[in-house]
PQR file with spaces between the fields and no chain letter, atoms N, CA, C, O and H, PARSE charges and radii, in Angstrom:
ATOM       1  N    UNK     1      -0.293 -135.516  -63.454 -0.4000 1.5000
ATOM       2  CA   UNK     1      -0.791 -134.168  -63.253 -0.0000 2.0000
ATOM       3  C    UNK     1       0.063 -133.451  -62.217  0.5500 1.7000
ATOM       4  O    UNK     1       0.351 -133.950  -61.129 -0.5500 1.4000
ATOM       5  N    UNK     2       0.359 -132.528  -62.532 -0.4000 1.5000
ATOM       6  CA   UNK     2       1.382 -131.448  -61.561 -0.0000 2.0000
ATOM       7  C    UNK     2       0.544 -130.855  -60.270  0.5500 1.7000
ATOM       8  O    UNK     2      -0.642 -130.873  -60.597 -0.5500 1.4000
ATOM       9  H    UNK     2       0.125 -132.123  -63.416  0.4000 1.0000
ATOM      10  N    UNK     3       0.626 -130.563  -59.518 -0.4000 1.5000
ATOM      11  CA   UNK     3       0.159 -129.840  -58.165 -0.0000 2.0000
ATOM      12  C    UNK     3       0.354 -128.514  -58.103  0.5500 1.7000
ATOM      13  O    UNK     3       0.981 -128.193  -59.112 -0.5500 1.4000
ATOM      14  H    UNK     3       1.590 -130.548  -59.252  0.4000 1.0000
ATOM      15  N    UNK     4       0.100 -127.445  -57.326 -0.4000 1.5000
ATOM      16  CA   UNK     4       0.635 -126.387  -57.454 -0.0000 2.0000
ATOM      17  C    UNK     4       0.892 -125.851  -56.899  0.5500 1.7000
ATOM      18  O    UNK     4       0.986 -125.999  -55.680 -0.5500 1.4000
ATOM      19  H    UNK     4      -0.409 -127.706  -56.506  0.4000 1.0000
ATOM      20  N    UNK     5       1.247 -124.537  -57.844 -0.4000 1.5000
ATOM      21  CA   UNK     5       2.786 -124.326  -57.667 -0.0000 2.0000
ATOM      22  C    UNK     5       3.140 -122.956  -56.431  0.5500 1.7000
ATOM      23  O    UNK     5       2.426 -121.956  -56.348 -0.5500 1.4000
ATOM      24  H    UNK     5       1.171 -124.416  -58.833  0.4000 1.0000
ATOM      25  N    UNK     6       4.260 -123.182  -55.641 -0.4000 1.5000
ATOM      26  CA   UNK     6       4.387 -122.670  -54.292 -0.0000 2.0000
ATOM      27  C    UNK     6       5.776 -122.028  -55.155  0.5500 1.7000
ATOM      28  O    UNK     6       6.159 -122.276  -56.298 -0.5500 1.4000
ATOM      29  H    UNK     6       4.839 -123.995  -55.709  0.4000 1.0000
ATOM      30  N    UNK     7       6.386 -121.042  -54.033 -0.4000 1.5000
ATOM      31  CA   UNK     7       7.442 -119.729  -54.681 -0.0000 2.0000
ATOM      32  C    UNK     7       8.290 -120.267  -53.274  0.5500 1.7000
ATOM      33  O    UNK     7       7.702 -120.690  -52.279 -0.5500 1.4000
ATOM      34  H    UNK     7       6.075 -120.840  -53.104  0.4000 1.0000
ATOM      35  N    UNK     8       9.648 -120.175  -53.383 -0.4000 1.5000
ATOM      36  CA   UNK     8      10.835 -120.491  -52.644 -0.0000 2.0000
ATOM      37  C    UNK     8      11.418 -119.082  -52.373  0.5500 1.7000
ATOM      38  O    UNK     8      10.620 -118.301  -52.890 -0.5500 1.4000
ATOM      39  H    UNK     8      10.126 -119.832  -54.191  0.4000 1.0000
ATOM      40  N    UNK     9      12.416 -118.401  -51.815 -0.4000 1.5000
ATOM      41  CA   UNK     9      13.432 -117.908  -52.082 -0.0000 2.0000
ATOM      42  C    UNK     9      14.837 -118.223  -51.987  0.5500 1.7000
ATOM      43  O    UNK     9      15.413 -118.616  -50.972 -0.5500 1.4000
ATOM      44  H    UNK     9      13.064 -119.036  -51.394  0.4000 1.0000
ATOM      45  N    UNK    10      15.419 -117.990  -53.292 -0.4000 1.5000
ATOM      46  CA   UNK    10      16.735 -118.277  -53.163 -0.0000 2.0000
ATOM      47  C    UNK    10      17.929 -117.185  -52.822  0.5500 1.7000
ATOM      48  O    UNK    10      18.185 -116.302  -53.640 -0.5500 1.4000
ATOM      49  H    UNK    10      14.952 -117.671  -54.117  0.4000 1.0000
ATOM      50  N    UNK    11      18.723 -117.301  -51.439 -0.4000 1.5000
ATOM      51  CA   UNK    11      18.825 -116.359  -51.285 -0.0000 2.0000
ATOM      52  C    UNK    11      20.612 -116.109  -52.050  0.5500 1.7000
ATOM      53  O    UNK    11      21.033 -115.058  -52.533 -0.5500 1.4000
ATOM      54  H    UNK    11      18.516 -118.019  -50.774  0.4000 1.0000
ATOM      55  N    UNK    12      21.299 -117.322  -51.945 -0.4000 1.5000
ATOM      56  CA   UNK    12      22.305 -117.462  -53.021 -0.0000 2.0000
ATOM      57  C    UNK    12      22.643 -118.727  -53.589  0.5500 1.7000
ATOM      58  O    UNK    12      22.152 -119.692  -53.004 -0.5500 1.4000
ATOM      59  H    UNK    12      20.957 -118.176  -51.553  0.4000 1.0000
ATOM      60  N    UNK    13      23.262 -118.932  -54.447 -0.4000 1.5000
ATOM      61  CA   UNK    13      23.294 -120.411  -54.963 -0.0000 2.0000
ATOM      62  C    UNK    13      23.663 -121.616  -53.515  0.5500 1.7000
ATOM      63  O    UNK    13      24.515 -121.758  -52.638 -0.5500 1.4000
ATOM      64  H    UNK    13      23.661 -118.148  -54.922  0.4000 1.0000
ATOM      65  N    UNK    14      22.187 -122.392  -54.079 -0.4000 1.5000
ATOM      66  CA   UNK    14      22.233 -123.555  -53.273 -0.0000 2.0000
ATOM      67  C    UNK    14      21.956 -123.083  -51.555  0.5500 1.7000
ATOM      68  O    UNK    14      22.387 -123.842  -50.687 -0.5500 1.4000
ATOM      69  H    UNK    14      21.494 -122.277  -54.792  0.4000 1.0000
ATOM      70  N    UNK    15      21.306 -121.951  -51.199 -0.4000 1.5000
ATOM      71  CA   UNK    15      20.851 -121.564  -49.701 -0.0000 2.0000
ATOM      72  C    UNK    15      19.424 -120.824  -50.532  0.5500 1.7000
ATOM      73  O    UNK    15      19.170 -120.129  -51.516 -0.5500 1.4000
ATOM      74  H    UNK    15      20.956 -121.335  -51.904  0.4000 1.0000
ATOM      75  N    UNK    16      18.685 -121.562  -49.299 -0.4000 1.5000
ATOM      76  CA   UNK    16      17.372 -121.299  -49.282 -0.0000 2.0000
ATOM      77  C    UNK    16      16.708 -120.113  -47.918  0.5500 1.7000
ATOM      78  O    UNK    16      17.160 -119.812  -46.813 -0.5500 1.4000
ATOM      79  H    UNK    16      18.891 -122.127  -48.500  0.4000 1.0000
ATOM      80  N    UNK    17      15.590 -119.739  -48.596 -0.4000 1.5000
ATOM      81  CA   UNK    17      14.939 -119.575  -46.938 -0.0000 2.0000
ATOM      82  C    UNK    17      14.418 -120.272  -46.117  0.5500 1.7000
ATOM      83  O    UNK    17      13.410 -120.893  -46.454 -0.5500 1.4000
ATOM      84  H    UNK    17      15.223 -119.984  -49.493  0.4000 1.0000
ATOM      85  N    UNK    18      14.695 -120.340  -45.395 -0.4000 1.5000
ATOM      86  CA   UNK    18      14.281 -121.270  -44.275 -0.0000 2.0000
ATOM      87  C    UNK    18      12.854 -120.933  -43.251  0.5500 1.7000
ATOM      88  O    UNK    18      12.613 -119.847  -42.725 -0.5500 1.4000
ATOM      89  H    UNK    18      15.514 -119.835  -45.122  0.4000 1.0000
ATOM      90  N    UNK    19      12.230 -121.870  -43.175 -0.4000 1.5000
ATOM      91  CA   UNK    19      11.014 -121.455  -42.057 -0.0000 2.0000
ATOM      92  C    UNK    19      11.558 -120.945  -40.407  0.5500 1.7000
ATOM      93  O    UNK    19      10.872 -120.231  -39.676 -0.5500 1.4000
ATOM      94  H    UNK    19      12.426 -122.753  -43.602  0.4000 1.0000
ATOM      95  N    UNK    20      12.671 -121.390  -40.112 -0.4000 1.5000
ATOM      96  CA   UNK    20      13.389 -121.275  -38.627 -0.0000 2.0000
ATOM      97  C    UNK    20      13.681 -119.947  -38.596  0.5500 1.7000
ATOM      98  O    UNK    20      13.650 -119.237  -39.602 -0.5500 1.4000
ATOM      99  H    UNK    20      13.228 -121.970  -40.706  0.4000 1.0000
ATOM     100  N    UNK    21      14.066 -119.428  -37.112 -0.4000 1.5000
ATOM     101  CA   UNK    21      14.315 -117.942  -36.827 -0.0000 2.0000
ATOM     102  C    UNK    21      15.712 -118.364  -37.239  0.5500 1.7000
ATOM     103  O    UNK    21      16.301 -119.436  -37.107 -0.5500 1.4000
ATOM     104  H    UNK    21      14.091 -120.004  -36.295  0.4000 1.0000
ATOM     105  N    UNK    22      16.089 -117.147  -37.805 -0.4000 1.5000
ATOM     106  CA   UNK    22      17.817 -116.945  -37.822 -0.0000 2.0000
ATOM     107  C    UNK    22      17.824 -115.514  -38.289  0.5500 1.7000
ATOM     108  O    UNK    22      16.811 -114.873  -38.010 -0.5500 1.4000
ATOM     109  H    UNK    22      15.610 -116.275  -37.913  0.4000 1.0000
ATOM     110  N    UNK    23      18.687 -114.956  -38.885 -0.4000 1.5000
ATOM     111  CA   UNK    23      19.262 -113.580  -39.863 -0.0000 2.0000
ATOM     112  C    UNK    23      19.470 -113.667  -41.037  0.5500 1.7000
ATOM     113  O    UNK    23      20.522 -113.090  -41.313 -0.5500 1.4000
ATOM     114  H    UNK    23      19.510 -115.478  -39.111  0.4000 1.0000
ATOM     115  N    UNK    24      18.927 -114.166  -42.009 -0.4000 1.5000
ATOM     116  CA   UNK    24      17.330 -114.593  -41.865 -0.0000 2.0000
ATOM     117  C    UNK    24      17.992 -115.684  -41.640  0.5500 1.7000
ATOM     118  O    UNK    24      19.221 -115.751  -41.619 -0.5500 1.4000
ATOM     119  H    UNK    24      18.072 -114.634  -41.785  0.4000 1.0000
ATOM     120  N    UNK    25      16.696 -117.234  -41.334 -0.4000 1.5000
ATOM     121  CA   UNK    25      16.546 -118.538  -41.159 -0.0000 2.0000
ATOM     122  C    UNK    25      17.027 -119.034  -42.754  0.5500 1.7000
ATOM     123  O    UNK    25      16.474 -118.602  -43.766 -0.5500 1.4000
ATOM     124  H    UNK    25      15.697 -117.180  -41.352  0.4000 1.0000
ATOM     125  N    UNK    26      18.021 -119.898  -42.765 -0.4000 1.5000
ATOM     126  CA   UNK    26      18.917 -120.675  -44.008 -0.0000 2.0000
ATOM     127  C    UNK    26      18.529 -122.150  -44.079  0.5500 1.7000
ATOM     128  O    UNK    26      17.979 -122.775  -43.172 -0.5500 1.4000
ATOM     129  H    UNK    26      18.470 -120.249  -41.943  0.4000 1.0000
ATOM     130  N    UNK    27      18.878 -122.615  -45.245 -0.4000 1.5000
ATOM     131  CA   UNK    27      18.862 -124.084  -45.310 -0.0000 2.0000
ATOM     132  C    UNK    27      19.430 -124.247  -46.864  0.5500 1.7000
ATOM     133  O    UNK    27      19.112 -123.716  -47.928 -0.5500 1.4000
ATOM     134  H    UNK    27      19.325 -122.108  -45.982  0.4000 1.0000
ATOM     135  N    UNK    28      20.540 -125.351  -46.440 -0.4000 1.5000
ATOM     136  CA   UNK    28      21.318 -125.321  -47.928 -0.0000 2.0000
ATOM     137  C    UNK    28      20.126 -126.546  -48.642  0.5500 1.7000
ATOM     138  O    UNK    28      20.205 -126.710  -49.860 -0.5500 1.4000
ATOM     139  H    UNK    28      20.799 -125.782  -45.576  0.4000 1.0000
ATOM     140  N    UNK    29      19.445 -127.068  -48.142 -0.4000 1.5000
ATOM     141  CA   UNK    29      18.257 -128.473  -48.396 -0.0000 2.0000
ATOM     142  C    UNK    29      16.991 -127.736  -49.284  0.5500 1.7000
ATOM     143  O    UNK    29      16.071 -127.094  -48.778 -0.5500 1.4000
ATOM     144  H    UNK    29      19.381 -126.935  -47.153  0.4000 1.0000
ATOM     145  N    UNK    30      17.131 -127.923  -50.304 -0.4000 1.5000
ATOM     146  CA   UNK    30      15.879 -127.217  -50.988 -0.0000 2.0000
ATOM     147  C    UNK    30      14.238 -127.456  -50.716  0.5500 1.7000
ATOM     148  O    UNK    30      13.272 -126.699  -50.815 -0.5500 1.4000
ATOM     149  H    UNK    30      17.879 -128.445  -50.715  0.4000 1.0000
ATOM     150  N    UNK    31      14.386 -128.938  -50.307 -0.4000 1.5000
ATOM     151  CA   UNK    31      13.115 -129.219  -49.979 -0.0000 2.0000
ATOM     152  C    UNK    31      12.561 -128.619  -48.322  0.5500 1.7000
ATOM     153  O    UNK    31      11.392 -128.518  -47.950 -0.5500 1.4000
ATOM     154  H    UNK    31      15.170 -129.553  -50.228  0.4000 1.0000
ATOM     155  N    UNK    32      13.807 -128.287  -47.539 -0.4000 1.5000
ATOM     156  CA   UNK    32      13.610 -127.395  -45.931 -0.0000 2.0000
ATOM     157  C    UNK    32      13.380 -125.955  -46.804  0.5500 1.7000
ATOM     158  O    UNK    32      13.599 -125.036  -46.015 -0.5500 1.4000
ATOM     159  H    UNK    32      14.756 -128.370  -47.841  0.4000 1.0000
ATOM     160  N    UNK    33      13.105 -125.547  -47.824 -0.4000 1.5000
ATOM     161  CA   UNK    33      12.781 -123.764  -47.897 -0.0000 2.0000
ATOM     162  C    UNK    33      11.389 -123.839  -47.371  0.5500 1.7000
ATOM     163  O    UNK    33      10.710 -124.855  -47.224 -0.5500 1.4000
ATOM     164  H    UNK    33      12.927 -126.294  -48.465  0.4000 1.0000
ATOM     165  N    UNK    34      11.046 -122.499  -47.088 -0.4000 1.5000
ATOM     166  CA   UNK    34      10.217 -121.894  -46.578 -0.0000 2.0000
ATOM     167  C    UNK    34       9.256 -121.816  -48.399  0.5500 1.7000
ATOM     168  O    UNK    34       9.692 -121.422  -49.480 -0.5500 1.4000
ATOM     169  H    UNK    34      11.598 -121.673  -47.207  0.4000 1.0000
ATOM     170  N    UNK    35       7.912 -122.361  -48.038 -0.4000 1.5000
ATOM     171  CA   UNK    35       6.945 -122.411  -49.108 -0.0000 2.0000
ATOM     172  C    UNK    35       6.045 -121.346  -49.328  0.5500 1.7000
ATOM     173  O    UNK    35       5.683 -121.007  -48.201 -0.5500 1.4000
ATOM     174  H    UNK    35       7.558 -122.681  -47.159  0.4000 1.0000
ATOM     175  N    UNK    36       5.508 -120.661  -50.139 -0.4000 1.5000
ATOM     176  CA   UNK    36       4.806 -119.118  -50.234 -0.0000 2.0000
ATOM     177  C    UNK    36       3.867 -119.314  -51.032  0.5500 1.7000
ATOM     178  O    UNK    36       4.056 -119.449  -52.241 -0.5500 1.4000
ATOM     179  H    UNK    36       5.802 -120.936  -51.054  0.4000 1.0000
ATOM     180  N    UNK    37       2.350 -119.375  -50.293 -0.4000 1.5000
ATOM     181  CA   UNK    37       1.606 -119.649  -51.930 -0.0000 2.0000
ATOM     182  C    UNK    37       1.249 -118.002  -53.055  0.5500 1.7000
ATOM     183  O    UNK    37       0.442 -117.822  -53.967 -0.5500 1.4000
ATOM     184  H    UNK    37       2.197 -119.266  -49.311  0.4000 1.0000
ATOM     185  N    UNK    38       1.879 -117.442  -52.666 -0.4000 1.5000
ATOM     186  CA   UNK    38       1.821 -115.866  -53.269 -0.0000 2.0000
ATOM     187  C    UNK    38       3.097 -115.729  -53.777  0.5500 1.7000
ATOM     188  O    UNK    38       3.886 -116.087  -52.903 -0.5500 1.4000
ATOM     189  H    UNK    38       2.535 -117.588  -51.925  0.4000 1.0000
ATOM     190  N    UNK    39       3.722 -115.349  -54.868 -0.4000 1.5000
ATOM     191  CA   UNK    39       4.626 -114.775  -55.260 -0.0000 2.0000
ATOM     192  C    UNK    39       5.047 -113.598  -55.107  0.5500 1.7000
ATOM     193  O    UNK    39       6.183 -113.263  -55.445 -0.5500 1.4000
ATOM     194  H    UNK    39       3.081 -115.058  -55.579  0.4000 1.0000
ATOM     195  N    UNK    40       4.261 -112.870  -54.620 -0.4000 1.5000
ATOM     196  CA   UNK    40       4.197 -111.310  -53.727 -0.0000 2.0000
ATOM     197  C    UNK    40       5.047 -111.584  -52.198  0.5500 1.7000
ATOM     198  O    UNK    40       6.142 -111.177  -51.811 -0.5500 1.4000
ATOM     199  H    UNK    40       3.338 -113.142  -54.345  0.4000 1.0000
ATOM     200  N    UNK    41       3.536 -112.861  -51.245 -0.4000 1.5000
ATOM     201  CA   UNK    41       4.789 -113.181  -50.552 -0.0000 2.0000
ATOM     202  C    UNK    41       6.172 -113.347  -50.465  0.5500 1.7000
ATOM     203  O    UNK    41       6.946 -112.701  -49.758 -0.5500 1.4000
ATOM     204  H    UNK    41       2.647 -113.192  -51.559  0.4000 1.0000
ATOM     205  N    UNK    42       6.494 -114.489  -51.429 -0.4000 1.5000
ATOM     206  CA   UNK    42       8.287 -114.629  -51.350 -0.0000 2.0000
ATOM     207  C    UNK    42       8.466 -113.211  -51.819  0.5500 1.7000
ATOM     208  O    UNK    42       8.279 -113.576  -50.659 -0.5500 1.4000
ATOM     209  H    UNK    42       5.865 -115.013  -52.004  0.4000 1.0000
ATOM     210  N    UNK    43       8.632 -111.947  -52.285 -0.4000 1.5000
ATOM     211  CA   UNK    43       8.953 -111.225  -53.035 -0.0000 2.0000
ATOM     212  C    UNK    43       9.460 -110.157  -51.581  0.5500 1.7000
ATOM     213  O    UNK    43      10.471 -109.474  -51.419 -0.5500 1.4000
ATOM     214  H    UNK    43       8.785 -111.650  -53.227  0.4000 1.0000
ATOM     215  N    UNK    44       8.096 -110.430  -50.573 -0.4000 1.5000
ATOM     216  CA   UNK    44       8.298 -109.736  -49.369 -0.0000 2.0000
ATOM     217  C    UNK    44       9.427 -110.161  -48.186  0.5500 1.7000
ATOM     218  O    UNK    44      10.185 -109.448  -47.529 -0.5500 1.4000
ATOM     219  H    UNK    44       7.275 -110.985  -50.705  0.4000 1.0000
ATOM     220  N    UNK    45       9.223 -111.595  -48.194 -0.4000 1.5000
ATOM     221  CA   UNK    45      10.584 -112.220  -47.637 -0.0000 2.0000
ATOM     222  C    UNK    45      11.880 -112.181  -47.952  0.5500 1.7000
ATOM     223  O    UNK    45      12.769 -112.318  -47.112 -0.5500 1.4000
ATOM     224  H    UNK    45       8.607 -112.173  -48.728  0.4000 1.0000
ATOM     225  N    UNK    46      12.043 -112.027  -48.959 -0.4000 1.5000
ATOM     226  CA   UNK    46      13.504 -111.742  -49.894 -0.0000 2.0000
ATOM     227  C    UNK    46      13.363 -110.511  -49.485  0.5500 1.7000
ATOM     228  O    UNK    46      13.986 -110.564  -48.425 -0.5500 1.4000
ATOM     229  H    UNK    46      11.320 -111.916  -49.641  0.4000 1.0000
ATOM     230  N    UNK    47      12.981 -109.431  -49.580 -0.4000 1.5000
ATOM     231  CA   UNK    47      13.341 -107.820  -49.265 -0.0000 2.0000
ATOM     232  C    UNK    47      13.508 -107.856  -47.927  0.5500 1.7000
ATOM     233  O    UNK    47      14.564 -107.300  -47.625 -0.5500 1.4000
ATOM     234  H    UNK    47      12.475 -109.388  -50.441  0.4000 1.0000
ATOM     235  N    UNK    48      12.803 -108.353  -46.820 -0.4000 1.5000
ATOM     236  CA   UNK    48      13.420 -108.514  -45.566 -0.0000 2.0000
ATOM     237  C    UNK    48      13.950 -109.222  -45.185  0.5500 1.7000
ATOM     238  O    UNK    48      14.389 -108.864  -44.092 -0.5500 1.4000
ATOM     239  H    UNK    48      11.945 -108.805  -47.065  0.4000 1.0000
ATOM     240  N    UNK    49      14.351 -110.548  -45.548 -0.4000 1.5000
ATOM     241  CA   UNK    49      15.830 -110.751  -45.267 -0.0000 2.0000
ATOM     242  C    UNK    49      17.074 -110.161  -45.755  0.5500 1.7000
ATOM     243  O    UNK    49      18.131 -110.311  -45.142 -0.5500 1.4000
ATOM     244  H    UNK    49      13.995 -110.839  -46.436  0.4000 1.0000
ATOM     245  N    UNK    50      16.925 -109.122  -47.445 -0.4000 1.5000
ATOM     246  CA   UNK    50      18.077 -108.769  -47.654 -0.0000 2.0000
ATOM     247  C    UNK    50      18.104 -107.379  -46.957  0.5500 1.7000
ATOM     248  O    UNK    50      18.951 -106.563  -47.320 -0.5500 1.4000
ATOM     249  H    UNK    50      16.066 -109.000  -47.942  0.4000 1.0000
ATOM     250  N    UNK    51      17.110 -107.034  -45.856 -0.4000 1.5000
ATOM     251  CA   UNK    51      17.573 -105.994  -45.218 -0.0000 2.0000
ATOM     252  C    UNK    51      18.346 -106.446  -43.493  0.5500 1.7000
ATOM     253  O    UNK    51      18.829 -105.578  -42.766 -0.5500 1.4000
ATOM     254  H    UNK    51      16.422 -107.697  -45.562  0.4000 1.0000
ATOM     255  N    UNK    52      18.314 -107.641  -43.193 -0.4000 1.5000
ATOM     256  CA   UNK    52      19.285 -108.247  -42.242 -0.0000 2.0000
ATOM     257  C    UNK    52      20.877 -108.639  -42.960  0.5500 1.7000
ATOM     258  O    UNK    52      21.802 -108.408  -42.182 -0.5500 1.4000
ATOM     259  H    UNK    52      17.921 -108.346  -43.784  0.4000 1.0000
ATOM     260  N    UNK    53      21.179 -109.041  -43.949 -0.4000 1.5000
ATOM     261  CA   UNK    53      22.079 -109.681  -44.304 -0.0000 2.0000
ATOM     262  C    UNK    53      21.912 -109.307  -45.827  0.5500 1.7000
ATOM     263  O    UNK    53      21.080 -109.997  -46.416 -0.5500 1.4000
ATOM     264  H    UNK    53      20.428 -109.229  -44.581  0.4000 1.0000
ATOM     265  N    UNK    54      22.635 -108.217  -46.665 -0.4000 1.5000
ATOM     266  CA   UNK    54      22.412 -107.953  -47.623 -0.0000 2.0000
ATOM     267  C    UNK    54      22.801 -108.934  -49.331  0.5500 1.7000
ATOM     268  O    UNK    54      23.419 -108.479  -50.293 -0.5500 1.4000
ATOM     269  H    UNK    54      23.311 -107.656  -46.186  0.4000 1.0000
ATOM     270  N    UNK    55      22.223 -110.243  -49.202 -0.4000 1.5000
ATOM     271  CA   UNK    55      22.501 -110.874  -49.963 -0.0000 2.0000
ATOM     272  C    UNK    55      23.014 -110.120  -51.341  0.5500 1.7000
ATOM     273  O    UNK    55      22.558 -109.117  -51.891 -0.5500 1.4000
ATOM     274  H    UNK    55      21.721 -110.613  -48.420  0.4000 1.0000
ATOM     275  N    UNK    56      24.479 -111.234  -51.813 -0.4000 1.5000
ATOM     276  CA   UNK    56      24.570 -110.419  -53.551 -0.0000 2.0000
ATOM     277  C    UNK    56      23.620 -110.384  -54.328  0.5500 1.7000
ATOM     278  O    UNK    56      23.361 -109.436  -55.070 -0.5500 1.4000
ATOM     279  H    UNK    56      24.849 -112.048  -51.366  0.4000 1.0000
ATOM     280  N    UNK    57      22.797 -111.756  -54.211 -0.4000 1.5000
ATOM     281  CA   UNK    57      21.412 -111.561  -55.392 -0.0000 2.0000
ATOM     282  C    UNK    57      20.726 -112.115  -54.501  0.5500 1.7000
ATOM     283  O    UNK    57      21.158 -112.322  -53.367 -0.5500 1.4000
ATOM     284  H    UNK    57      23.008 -112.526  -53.609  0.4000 1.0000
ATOM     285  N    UNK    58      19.223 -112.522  -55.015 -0.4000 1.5000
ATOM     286  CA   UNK    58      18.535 -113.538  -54.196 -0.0000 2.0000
ATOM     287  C    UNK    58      17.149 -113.228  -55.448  0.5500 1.7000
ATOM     288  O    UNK    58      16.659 -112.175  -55.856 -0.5500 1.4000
ATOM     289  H    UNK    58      18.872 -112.355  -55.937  0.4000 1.0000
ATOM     290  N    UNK    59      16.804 -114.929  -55.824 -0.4000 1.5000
ATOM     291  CA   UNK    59      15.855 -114.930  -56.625 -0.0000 2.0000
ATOM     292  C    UNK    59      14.628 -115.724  -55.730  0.5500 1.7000
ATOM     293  O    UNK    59      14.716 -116.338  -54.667 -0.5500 1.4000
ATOM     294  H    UNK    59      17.202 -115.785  -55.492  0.4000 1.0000
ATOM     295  N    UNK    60      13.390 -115.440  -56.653 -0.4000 1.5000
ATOM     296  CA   UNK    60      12.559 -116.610  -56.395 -0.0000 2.0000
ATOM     297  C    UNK    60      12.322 -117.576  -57.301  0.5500 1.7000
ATOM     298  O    UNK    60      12.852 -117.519  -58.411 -0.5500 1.4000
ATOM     299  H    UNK    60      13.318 -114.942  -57.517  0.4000 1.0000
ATOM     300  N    UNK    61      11.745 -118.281  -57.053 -0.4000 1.5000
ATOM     301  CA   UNK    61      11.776 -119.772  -57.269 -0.0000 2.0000
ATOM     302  C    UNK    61      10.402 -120.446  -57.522  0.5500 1.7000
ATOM     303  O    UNK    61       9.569 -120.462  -56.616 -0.5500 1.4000
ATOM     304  H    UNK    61      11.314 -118.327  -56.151  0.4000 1.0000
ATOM     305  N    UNK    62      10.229 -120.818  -58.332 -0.4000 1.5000
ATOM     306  CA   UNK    62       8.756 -121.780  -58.644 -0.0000 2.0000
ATOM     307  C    UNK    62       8.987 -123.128  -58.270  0.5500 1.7000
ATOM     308  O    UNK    62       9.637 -123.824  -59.049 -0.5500 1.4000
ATOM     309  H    UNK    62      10.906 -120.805  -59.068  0.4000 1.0000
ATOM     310  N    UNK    63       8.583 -123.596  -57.251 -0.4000 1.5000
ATOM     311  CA   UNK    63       8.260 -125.038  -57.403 -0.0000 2.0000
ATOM     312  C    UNK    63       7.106 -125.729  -57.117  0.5500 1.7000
ATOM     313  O    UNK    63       6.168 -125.291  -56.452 -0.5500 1.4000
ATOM     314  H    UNK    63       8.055 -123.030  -56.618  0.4000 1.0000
ATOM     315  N    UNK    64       7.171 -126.611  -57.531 -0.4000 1.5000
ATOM     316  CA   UNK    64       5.529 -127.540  -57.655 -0.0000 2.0000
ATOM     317  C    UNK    64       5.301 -128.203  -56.539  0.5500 1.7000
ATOM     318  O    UNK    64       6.273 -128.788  -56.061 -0.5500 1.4000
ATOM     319  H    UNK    64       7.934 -126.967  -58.072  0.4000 1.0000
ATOM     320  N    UNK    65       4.220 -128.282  -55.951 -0.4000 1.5000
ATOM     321  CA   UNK    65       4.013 -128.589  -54.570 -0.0000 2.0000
ATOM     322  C    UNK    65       3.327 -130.836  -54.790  0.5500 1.7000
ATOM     323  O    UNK    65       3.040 -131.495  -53.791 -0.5500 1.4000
ATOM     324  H    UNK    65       3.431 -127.807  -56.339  0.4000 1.0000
């Protein structure tokens, strides 16, 4: 049985968001991203980090908790 499911952001291939302070907080470790149980959330984190550091893309991410 699957668990559920938490939203990541990806902010470019293979870098995550990170829970740590930074511009924004990074982590190339997928399992160190920052976990969102709202998809609204991550949706809000990705728009403010790409207003520190204007990532080329940045998606979110489904993963199973």
């Amino acid at each position: 049985m699957g668990g559920a499911m938490k939203y990541i952001v990806e902010l470019e291939t293979g870098v995550w968001l990170a829970p740590w302070d930074g511009d924004p907080g990074r982590t190339t470790v997928k399992e160190n991203a920052k976990r969102f149980d709202e998809r609204l959330d991550a949706l809000r984190a990705g728009e403010d980090a790409w207003k520190y550091r204007p990532f080329q893309w940045w998606k979110i991410r489904e993963v199973e908790e």
